[in-house]
C-alpha positions in Angstrom: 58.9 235.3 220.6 59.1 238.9 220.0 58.4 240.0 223.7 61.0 237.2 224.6 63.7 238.3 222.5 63.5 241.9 223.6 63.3 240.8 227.7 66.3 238.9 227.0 68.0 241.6 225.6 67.3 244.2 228.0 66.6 242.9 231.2 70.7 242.8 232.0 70.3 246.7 231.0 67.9 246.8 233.7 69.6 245.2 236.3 72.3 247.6 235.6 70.1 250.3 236.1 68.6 249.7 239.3 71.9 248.5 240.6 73.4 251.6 239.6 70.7 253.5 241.5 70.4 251.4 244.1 71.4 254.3 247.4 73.9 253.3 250.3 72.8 252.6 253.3 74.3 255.4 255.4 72.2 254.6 259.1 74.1 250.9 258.8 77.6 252.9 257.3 77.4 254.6 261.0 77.0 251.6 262.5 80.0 249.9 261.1 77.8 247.2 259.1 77.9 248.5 256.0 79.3 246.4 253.2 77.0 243.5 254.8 74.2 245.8 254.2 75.1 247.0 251.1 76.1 243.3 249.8 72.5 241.6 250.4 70.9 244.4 248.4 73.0 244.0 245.5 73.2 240.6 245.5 69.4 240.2 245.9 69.0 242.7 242.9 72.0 240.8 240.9 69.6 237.3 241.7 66.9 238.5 241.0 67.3 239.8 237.5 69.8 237.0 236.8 66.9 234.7 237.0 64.4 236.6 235.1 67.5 236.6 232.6 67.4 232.7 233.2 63.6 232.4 232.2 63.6 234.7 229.4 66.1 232.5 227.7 65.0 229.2 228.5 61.5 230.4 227.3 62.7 232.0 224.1 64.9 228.4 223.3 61.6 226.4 224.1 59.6 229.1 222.1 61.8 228.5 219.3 62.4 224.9 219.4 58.2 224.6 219.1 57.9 226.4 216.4 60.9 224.1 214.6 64.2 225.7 215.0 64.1 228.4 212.4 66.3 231.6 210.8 63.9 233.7 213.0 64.4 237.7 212.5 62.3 240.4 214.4 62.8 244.1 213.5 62.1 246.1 216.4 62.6 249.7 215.5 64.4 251.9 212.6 67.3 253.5 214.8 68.5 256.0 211.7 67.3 256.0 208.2 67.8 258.4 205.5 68.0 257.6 201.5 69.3 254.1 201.1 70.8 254.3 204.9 68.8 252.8 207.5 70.0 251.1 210.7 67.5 248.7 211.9 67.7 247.4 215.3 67.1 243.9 214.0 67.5 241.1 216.2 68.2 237.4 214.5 68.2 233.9 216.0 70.0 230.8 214.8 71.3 227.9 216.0 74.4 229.3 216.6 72.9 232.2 218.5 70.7 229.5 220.6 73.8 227.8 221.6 76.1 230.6 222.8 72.8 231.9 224.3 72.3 228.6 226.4 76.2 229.1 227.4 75.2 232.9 228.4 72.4 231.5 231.0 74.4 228.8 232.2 77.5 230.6 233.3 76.1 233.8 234.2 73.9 232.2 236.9 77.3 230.3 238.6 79.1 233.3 238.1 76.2 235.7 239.8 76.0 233.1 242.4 79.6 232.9 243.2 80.3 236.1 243.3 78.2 237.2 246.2 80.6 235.4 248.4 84.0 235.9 246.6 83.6 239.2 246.8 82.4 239.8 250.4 83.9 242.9 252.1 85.6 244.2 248.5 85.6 247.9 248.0 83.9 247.3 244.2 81.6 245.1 245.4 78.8 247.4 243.6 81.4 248.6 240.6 81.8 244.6 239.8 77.8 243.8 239.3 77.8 246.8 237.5 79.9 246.0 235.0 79.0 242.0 234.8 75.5 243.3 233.8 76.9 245.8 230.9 79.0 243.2 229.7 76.4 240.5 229.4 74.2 243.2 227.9 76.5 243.8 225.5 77.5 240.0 224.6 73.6 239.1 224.1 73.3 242.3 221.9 76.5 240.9 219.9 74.5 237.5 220.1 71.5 238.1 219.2 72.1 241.3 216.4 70.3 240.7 212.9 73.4 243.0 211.3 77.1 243.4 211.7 75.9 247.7 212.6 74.4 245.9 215.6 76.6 243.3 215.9 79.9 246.3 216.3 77.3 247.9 218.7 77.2 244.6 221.5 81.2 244.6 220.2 82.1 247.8 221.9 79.8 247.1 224.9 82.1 243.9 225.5 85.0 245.6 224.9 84.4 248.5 227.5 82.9 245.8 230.1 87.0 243.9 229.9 88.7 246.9 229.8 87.3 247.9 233.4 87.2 244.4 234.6 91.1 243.8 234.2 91.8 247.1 236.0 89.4 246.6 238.9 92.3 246.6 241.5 92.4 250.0 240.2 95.5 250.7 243.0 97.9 247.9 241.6 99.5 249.7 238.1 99.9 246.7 236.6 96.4 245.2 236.3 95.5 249.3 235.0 99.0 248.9 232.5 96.8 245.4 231.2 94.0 246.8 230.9 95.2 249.3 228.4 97.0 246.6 226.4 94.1 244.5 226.2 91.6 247.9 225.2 94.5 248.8 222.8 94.3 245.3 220.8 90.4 245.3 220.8 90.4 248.7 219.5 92.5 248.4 216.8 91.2 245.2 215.4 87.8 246.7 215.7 89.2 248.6 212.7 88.4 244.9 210.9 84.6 245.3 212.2 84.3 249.2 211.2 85.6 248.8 207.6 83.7 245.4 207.2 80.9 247.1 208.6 80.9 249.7 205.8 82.0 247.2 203.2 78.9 245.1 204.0 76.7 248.0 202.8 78.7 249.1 199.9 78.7 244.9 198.6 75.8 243.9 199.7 73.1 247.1 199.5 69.9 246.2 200.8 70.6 242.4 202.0 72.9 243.1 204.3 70.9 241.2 207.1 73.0 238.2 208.3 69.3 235.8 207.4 70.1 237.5 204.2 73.8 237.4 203.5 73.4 233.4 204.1 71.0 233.4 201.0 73.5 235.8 198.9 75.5 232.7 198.9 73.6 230.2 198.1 74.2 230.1 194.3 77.7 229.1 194.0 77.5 229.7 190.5 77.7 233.6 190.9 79.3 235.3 194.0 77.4 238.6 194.9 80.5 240.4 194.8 83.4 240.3 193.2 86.2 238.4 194.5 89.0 241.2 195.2 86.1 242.7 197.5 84.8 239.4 199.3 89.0 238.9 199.9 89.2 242.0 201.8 86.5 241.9 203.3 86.9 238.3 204.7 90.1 239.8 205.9 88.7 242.2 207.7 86.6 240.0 209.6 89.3 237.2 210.3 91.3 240.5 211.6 88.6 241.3 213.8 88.3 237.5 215.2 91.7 236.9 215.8 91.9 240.1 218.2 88.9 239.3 219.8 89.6 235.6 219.9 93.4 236.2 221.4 94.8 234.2 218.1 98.1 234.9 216.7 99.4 237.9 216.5 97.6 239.0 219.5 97.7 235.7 221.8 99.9 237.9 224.3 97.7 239.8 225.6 94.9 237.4 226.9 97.4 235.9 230.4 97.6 239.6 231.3 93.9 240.2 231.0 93.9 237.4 234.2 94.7 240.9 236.3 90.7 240.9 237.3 88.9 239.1 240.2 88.6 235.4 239.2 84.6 236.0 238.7 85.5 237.8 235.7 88.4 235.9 234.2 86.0 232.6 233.8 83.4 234.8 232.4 85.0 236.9 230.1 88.1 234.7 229.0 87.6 231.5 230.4 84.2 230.8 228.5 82.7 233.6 226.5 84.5 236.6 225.5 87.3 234.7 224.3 84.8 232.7 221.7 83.4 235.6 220.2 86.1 236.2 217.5 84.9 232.2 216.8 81.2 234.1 216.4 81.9 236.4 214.4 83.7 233.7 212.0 80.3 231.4 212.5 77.9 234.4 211.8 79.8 235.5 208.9 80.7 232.2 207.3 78.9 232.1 203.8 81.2 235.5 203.2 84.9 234.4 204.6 84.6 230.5 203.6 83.9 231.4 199.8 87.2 231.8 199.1 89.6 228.8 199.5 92.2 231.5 200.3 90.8 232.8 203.3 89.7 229.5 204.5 93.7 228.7 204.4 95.1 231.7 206.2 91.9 231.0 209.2 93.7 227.8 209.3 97.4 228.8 209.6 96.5 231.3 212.4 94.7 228.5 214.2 97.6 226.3 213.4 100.1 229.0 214.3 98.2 229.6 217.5 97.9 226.1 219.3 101.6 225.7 218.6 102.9 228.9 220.3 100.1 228.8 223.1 100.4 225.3 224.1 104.5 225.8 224.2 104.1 228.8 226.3 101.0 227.2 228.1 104.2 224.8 229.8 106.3 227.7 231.6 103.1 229.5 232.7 104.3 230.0 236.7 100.3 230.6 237.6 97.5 228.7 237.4 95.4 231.7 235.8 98.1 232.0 233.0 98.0 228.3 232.0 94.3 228.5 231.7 94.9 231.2 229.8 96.7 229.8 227.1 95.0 226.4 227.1 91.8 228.4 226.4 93.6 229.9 223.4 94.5 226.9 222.8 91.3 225.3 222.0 90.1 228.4 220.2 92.9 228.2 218.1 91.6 223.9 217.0 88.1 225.9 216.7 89.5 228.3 214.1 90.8 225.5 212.5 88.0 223.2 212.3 85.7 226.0 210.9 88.0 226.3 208.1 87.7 222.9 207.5 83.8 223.3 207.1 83.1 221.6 210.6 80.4 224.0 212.1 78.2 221.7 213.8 82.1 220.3 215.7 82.9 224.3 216.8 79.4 224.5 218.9 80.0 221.3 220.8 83.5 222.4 221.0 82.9 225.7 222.1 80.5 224.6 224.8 82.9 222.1 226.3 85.8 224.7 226.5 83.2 227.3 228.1 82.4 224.8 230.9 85.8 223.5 231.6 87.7 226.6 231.7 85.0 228.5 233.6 85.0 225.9 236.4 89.0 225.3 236.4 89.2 229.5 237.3 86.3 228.9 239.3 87.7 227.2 241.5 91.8 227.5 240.7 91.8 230.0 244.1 90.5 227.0 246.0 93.7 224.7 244.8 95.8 227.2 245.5 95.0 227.6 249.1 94.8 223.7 249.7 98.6 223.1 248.1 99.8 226.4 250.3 98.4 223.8 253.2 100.0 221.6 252.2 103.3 222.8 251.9 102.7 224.4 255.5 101.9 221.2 257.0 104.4 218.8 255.1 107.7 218.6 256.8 110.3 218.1 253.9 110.5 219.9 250.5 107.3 220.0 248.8 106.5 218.4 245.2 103.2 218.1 243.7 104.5 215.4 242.0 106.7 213.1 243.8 110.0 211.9 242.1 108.9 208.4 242.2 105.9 209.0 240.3 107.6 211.3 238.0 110.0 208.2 237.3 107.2 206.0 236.3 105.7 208.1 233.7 106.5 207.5 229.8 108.6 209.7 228.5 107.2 212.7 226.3 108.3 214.4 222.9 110.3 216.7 225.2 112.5 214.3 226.5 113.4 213.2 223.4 114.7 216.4 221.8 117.8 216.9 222.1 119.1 219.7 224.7 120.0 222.4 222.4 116.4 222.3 220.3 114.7 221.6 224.1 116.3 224.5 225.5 115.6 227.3 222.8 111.9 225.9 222.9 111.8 226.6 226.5 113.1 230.3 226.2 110.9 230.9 222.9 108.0 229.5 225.8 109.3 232.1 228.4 109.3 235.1 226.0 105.5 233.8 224.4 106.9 234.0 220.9 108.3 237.6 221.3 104.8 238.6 219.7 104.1 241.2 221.8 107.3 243.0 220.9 106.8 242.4 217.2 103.2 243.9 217.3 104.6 246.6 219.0 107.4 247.2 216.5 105.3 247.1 213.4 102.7 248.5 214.5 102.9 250.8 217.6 106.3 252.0 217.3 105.7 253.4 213.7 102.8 255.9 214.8 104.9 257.3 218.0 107.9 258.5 216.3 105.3 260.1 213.6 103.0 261.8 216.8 106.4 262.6 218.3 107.9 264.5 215.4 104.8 266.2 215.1 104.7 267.3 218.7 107.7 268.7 218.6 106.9 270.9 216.1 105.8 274.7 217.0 101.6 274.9 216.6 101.8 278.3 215.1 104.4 276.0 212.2 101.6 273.7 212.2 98.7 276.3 211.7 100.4 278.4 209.1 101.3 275.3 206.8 97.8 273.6 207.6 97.0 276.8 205.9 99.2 277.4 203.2 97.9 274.1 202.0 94.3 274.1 202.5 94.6 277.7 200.4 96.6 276.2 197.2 94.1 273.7 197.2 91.4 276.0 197.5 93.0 277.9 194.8 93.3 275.6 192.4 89.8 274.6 192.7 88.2 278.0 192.5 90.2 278.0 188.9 88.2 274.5 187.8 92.4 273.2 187.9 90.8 270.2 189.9 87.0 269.5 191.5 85.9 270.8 195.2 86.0 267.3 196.4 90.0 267.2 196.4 89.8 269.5 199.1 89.2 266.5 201.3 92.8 265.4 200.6 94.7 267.7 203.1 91.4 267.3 205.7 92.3 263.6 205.6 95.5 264.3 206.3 95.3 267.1 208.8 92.8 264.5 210.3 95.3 261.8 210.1 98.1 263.9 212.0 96.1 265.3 214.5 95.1 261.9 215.6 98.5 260.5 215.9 99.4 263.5 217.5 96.9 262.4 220.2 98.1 259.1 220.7 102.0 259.9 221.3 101.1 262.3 223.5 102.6 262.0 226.9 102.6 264.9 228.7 99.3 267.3 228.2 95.9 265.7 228.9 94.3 268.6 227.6 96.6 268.7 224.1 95.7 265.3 223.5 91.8 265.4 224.2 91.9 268.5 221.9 93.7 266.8 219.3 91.2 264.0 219.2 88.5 266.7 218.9 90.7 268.4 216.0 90.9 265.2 214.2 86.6 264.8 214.2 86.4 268.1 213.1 88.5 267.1 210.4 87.1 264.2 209.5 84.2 265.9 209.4 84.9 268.8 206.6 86.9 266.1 204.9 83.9 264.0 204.0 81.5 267.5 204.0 83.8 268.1 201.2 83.6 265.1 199.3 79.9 264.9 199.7 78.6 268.1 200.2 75.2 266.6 201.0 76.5 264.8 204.3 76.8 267.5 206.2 73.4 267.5 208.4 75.0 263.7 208.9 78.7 265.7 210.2 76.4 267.4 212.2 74.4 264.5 213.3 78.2 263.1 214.7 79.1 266.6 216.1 76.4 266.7 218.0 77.9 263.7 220.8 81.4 264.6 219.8 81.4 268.1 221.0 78.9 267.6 224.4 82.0 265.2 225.8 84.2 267.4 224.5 83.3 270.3 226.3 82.6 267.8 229.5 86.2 266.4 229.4 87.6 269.7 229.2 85.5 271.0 232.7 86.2 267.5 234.4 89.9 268.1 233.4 90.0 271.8 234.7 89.0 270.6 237.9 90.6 267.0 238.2 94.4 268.7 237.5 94.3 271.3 240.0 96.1 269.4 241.9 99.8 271.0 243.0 102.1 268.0 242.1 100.6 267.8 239.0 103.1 269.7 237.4 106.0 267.5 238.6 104.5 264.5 237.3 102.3 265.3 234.4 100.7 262.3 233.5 101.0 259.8 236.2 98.8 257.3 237.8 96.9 259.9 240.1 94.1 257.6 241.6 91.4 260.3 241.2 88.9 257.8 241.1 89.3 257.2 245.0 89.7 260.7 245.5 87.6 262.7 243.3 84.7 259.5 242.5 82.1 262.1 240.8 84.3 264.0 238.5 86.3 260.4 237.5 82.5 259.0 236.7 82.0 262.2 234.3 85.6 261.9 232.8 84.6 258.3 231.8 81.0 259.2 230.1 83.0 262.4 228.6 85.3 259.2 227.5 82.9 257.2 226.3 81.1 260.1 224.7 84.3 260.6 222.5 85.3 257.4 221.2 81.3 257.4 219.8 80.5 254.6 222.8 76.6 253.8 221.3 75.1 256.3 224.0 75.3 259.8 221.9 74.4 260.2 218.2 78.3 260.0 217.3 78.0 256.0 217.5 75.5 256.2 214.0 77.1 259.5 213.0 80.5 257.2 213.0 78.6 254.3 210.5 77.2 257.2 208.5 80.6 259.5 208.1 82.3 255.6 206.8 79.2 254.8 204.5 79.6 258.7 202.5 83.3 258.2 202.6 83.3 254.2 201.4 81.3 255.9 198.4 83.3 258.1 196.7 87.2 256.1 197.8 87.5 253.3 200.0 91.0 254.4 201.0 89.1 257.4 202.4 86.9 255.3 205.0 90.4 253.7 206.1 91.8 256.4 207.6 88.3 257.6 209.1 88.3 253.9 210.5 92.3 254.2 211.6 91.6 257.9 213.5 88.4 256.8 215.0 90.1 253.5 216.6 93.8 255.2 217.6 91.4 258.2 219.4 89.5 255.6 221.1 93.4 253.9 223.0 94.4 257.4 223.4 91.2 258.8 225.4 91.4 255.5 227.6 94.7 256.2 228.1 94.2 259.8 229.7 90.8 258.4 231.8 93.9 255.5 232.9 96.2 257.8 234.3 94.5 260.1 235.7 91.5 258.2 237.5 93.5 254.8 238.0 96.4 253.8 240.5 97.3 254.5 243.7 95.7 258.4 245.2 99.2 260.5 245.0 98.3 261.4 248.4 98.9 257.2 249.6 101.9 257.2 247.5 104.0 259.9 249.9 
């Protein structure tokens, strides 16, 4: 089972290898045949791999069934380890993870199949099979993790994999504008999975397994934590699920994610990536459902959920949208149901939902094209529903309000709740006016108070007034300012990927000086922070040459059409600085919260805050400049 695990885990990783690698055909390019060309080698390598995915899985769920459906756990390798920190890359299989990994097999054969003719002649042809295989690399590592470290690994893989997806038609703004609101509500929910990540090991010490966790609980007599801690923590994770999950607050955001080929809509939002918040909430259960409080607030935003998406569901003008929130929908019945104990209902739940809604995206394109037909062909106005059948259907809750009530229902339906605009004001609008004031401020006023305070503090702890440690109170802060310095920035690429740098750096001396022991672990961080650094600074030298740069600073520029190599190492440079898990920043991130969740908790917050605001305002510089329309099209 060991082998079987591991081939299912990394055998999408190796189809996106050799895909990646795969060369163009330039003799058949000269010959005018070569996206044909091009198209049966992918497709061939996307087959081929997709069914070696197939057997692995089916193999591994026969494997496992024979040996009687156990808790099974397999530790492959120690990724990090020092004193009581180690990071195991542990992999853990239930019956929850057998389900959703039956799901994965089934969908991501239709999808693989289907693709290689929806896509015919598209210039990403190669760029979508790319990212399919990182995405269901990612969603079997969030599947299959033994720990939440491994787990948030799988998360950001996922969360990468959409982001790119919504903005394939990279020359449209608007699918590039989505993609960026969908990226910016993963991100900072993932602040739910970071702190819970770091809480897990702070509560839980050496059984912080998920086989484990489940036994923590067992003795009802005794929680393993106290309750004030379990609270937040089971916040945290119901944080974490509704973003991922699209559940209220955040059910906005999931219709604009629709931006993508069709392909990816049923894959990622149709059927899986919209149940993964409902995962998390299964993989985490014994923790969340122990308090009778938690279970109630996983039911009101269920509850709150299927009443605003089924409402706005009705004035949905696209098929794509309505699916959209109908999928919501039924997440938002599965968030209910598990806080009403019903686990066993969620899987069978889940798995219908997946099917349905994959195969109404599936083939929504095809009933759009057969009613345009229709219409052509038909010589009087057009209905879908004649007026004589409408006539001789009942009469629905609707028609019985009275016009007042049915009418402010339909506009609260049009404007989806206003949610968007409320997450924006609490949350959004808050930072920018605090980046803004700070950007207008001169750096050398900056520098010389940055100063003034880091020397009274230093001051005052050379004279024993207070201890060393306090000296991480301004680095938090200068940390803290930096970062939304960053993210209201507008007009400088360069000032903002150097204030995201700043704020590491920061973070950095802040914890160095609240655990003077951590540094080789600051260092262990620096070392992937500053390589992309220095990357995105060269890419950026040479990507804003360009001479109407200066009259429109931070447009869409396109520079992934025009400049293809440079916009590839802009987006490892980006991935490099968000701590993506390809550098040493991705453990140097869980190590920096675990010293800082030791000393103050409030301390790993705003590591957690800075690390997740830096991660929307990178994507937002590799958006503008490498997305949209080249500026030379736009003339």
């Amino acid at each position: 089972m060991n082998a079987l695990l591991l081939a299912c885990q990394f055998m999408p990783l190796l189809g996106f290898i050799v895909i990646f690698l795969t060369p163009k055909d330039l003799k058949k390019f000269a010959e005018f045949d070569y996206w044909s060309a091009d198209e049966k080698k992918i497709s061939a390598i996307s087959y081929g791999f997709a069914a070696v995915l197939g057997i692995s899985i089916v193999a591994l769920l026969v494997a496992w069934a024979l040996v009687g459906f156990p808790r099974y756990e397999f530790e492959a390798f120690i990724l990090y380890e020092k004193g009581d920190y180690r990071f195991p890359v542990l992999f853990y299989l239930d019956k929850v993870g057998a389900v959703y990994l039956f799901c994965v097999w089934i969908i991501f054969s239709i999808i693989i199949r289907y693709c290689r003719y929806y896509l015919h002649r598209e210039a990403g042809y190669k760029r979508f099979f790319l990212t399919i295989f990182a995405f269901v690399f990612g969603l079997i590592m969030v599947i299959l993790s033994g720990s939440i470290d491994m787990l948030f690994a799988g998360w950001e893989i996922v969360g990468v994999s959409s982001f790119l997806l919504i903005a394939f038609y990279r020359h449209r703004p608007q699918p590039v504008r989505n993609a960026l609101r969908a990226y910016t509500i993963y991100r900072f929910c993932d602040i739910g999975l970071l702190l819970g990540a770091w809480m897990t090991h702070l509560l839980f010490h050496e059984s912080d397994h998920f086989s484990q966790i489940a036994e923590l609980f067992k003795t009802g007599a005794m929680p393993p934590a106290g309750y004030p801690a379990l609270l937040l923590l089971s916040l945290l994770i119901v944080m974490a699920a509704s973003g991922k999950s699209a559940q209220f607050p955040f059910c906005f955001w999931l219709p604009r994610a629709m931006e993508g080929p069709t392909p990816s809509s049923a894959i990622f939002y149709g059927a899986l990536s919209v149940h993964l918040g409902v995962f998390l909430l299964l993989r985490t259960m014994p923790i969340w459902s122990y308090h009778i409080l938690t279970r109630a607030i996983v039911f009101l935003i269920g509850l709150l959920t299927v009443c605003i998406a089924s409402l706005s569901e009705k004035t949905q003008s696209n098929i794509k949208g309505q699916i959209a929130y109908g999928s919501i929908t039924q997440v938002g019945f599965m968030f209910m149901e598990l806080a009403l104990g019903l686990e066993a209902l969620v899987l069978v739940h889940f798995l219908g939902n997946a099917f349905l809604r994959c195969y109404q995206l599936l083939v929504s394109p095809s009933i759009v094209a057969h009613l345009l037909r229709l219409e052509g062909s038909a010589d009087a106005e057009f209905y879908i529903k004649s007026s004589t059948l409408r006539d001789k259907l009942p009469a629905s809750i609707r028609d019985t309000l009275p016009d007042v009530l049915r009418n402010t229902l339909y506009v609260f339906a049009l404007q989806e709740g206003n949610l968007e605009l409320l997450v924006r004001f609490v949350l959004w609008e808050p930072l920018k006016k605090i980046g803004t004031a700070m950007n207008a401020v001169s750096p050398w006023i900056k520098g010389a108070t940055a100063l003034i305070i880091f020397g009274l503090f230093l001051f005052v702890a050379e004279v024993d007034l207070l201890h060393h440690k306090y000296l991480a109170i301004p680095a938090a802060i200068s940390m803290v300012l930096a970062t939304l310095s960053g993210f209201s920035q507008k007009r400088s690429p360069f000032r903002t990927w150097n204030d995201i740098a700043l704020s590491y750096f920061f973070a950095c001396v802040a914890v160095w000086f609240m655990v003077n022991s951590a540094w080789d672990d600051a260092v262990l961080f620096l070392t992937g922070i500053i390589p992309a650094w220095l990357l995105g600074i060269a890419v950026l030298s040479r990507l804003l040459k360009s001479e109407n740069f200066a009259e429109t600073p931070f447009a869409y520029r396109g520079m992934a059409e025009t400049q293809p190599g440079l916009s590839l190492l802009l987006f490892i440079s980006f991935l490099g600085l968000v701590g993506f898990p390809i550098t040493p920043a991705f453990v140097g991130e869980d190590l920096l919260l675990y010293h800082a969740s030791s000393q103050h908790p409030w301390f790993a917050a705003l590591i957690a805050f800075s690390f997740v605001m830096n991660g929307i305002a990178a994507a937002r510089i590799f958006l503008r400049l490498c997305m949209g329309r080249p500026v030379e099209l736009n003339k």
